[in-house]
Structure formats: structure tokens, C-alpha cells
C-alpha positions in Angstrom: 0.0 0.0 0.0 1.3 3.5 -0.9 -0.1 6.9 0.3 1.0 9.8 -1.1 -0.3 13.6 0.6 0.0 16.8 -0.5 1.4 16.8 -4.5 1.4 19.5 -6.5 -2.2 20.2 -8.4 -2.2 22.7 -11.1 -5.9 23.4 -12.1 -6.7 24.6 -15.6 -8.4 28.1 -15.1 -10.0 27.7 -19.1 -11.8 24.5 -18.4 -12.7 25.7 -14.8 -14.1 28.9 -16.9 -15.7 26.8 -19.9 -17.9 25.2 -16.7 -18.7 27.6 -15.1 -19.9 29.6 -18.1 -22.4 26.4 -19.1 -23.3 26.9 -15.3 -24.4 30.3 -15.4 -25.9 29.8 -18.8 -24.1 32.4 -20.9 -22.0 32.4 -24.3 -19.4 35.0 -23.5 -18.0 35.4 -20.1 -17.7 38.9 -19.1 -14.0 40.1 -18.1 -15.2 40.6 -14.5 -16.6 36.9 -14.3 -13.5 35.8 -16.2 -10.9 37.8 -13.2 -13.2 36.8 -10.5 -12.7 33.1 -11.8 -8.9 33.5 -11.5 -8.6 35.2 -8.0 -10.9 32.2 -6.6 -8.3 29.6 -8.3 -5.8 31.9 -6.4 -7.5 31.7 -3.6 -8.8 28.5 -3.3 -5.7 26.1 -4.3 -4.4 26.7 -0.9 -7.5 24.9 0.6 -6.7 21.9 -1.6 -5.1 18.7 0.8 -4.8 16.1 -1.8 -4.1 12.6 -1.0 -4.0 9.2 -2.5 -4.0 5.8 -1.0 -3.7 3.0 -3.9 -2.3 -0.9 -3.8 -1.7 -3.1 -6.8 -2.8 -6.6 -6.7 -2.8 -10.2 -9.1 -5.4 -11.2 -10.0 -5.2 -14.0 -8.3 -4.7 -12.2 -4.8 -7.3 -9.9 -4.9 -10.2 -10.2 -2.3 -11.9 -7.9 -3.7 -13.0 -8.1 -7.4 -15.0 -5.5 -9.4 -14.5 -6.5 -13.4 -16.4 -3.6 -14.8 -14.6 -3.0 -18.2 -11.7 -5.7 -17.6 -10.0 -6.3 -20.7 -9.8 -10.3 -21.3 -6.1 -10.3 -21.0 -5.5 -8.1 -17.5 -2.9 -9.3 -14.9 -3.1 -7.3 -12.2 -5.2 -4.1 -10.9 -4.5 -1.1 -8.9 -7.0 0.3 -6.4 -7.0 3.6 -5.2 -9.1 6.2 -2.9 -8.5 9.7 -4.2 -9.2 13.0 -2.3 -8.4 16.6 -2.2 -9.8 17.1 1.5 -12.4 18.9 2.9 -10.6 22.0 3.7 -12.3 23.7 0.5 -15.5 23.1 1.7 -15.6 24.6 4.9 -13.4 27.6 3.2 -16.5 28.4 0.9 -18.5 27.8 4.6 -17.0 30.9 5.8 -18.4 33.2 3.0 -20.3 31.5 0.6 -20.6 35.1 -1.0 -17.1 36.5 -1.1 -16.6 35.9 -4.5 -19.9 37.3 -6.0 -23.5 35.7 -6.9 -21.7 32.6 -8.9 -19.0 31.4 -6.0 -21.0 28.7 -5.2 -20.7 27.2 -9.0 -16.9 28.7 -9.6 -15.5 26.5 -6.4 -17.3 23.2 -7.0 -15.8 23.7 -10.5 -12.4 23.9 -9.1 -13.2 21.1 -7.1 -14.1 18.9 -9.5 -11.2 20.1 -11.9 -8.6 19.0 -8.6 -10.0 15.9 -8.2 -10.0 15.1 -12.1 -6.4 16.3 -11.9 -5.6 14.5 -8.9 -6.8 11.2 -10.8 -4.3 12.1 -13.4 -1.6 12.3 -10.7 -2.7 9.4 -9.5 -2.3 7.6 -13.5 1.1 9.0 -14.5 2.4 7.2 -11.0 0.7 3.9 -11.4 1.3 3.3 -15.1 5.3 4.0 -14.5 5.1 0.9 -11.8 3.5 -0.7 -14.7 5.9 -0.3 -16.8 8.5 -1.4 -14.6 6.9 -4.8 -14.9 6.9 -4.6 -18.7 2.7 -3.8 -18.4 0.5 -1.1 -19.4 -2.7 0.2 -17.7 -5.8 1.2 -19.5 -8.1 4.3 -18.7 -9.7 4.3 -15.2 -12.4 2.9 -14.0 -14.6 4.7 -11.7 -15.9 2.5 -9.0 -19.5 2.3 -8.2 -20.7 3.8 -4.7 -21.9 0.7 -3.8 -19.2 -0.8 -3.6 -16.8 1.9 -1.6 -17.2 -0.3 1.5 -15.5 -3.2 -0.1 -13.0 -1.4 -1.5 -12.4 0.2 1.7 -12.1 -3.1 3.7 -9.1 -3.7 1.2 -7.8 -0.2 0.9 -7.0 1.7 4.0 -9.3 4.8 3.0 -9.0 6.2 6.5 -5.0 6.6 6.3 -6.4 9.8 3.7 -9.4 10.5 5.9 -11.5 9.3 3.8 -14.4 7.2 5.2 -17.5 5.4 3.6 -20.7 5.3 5.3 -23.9 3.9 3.8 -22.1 3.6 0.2 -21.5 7.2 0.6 -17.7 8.7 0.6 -16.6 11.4 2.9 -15.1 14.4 2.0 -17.5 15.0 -1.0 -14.6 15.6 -3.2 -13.1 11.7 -3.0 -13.4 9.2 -5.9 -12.4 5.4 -5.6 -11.5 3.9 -8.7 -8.9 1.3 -10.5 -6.3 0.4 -13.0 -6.7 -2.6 -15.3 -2.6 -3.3 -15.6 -2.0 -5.6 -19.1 1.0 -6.9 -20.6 2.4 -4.5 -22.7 2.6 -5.7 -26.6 6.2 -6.4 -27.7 7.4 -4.9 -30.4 8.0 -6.2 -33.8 11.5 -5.7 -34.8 12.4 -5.4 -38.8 
């Protein structure tokens, strides 16, 4: 089991402003929305804690087994509860209005772009261990909320403080998913 706290997120301001613009339901962004979008991405990343807890298993060691998109050919899978804390949350508790009429939409956009981003953290570390073992991993796969207790009995979710109660995962901003690992294809030499 590895656990990893406290990496380095950088969120994409455009795709955080392309959301929130569908949110508020309007084609051009004014250049007060677009600035008031970038000092809450300023302000906000420091109320980010993410934290990763993953562990790779055979498939023949696994206790737990969720084959939701396995490819026919897979040899091992990674696990992994994903989080970037609650800390934003009770930020945005302290004035849901400091940031204007839209803050509420603009932060859970950044949320959800440091999760996604934290996923991708998460990816670039778990397919270099693949690699080492001559494998590849395919995309993720999200893992249902009904199964978060399960995976928690076999991944130590609380060493994150992440916890699972009633198939629902605390903080709000947490994810549990996997990597299918394969072996990689060899290449043809001429």
C-alpha cells in the first residue's frame, strides 16, 4: 500500500471557466466573471489537501473483485481512494458570497477540476510501476458507490481521511476507482 499527501495540483483556469460559463448559462463570459474566476483559483488552491492511498494486486490475490470493463487479457489491478480534502469546503462555509452571486458554482468547479487532476496524478504514478513490470494500464475505471465499502475493507481509505458510510464517501470531493494493468505488446523488430 502506498499513500502519497499533498502533491502538487495545477488546475486549468479555461476548463474551470468553460464550466462555469455552461453553469451560469451564458456564451461569453464577461471580463469581470473571467478575473473573479482566476482570483478564486488563487485563492482557493491553498484549501486543496490532496491525498492518495492505492495498492496493486494479481489477480489471483485480490479479495476484492470488481470486473467492470476488464480487458480479457489483465494481470493485475490497482486500487486507489483519491481526495483533495475537505478544507475547500468549509473555506467556501466561511463566505459563501465573497466571490460574488456565482462562487458557489466557480468553487465546486475547481473542485471537481482537482479531483479530475488529482486522478491524473494518481495515473502518471501507477502506469510508471506498470511499466517497470513490462505492463500497461488502460483508462480508469470509476468504481461504483456501492461498492466503496469493499473497496475500503481492502484499501486503508481512512489513512487519507476518507471514510465510507452507507455507500457514501466522505469528504464530498473523494473518488475510488482502479487500473486494469496488461502486458504490454512487444514490439515487432524489422
Amino acid at each position: 500500500m502506498r499513500k502519497i499527501k499533498n502533491f502538487k495540483i495545477n488546475l486549468r483556469v479555461k476548463d474551470i471557466s468553460r464550466v462555469v460559463r455552461k453553469l451560469v448559462n451564458v456564451v461569453d463570459m464577461s471580463v469581470e466573471l473571467e478575473q473573479i474566476i482566476q482570483c478564486c483559483c488563487r485563492f482557493y488552491i491553498k484549501s486543496l489537501s490532496p491525498a492518495v492511498v492505492y495498492d496493486t494486486f494479481s489477480n489471483e490475490s485480490l479479495s476484492f473483485v470488481y470486473e467492470k470493463d476488464a480487458p480479457t487479457k489483465w494481470v493485475a489491478q490497482s486500487i486507489f481512494f483519491v481526495t483533495i480534502g475537505n478544507t475547500i469546503e468549509k473555506e467556501y462555509k466561511k463566505n459563501e458570497t465573497a466571490f460574488g452571486e456565482h462562487t458557489s458554482k466557480i468553487v465546486s468547479a475547481i473542485a471537481v477540476n482537482a479531483l479530475d487532476q488529482s486522478k491524473n496524478f494518481v495515473q502518471r504514478i501507477i502506469s510508471n510501476e506498470a511499466q517497470d513490470e513490462n505492463c500497461e494500464i488502460i483508462r480508469v475505471v470509476n468504481i461504483e458507490n456501492e461498492y466503496y465499502e469493499e473497496v475500503s475493507k481492502v484499501i486503508p481509505s481512512d489513512k487519507i481521511d476518507v471514510s465510507v458510510e452507507s455507500s457514501i464517501i466522505y469528504p464530498k470531493y473523494s473518488s475510488a476507482g482502479l487500473f486494469y494493468w496488461v502486458p504490454s505488446k512487444k514490439k515487432n523488430r524489422k
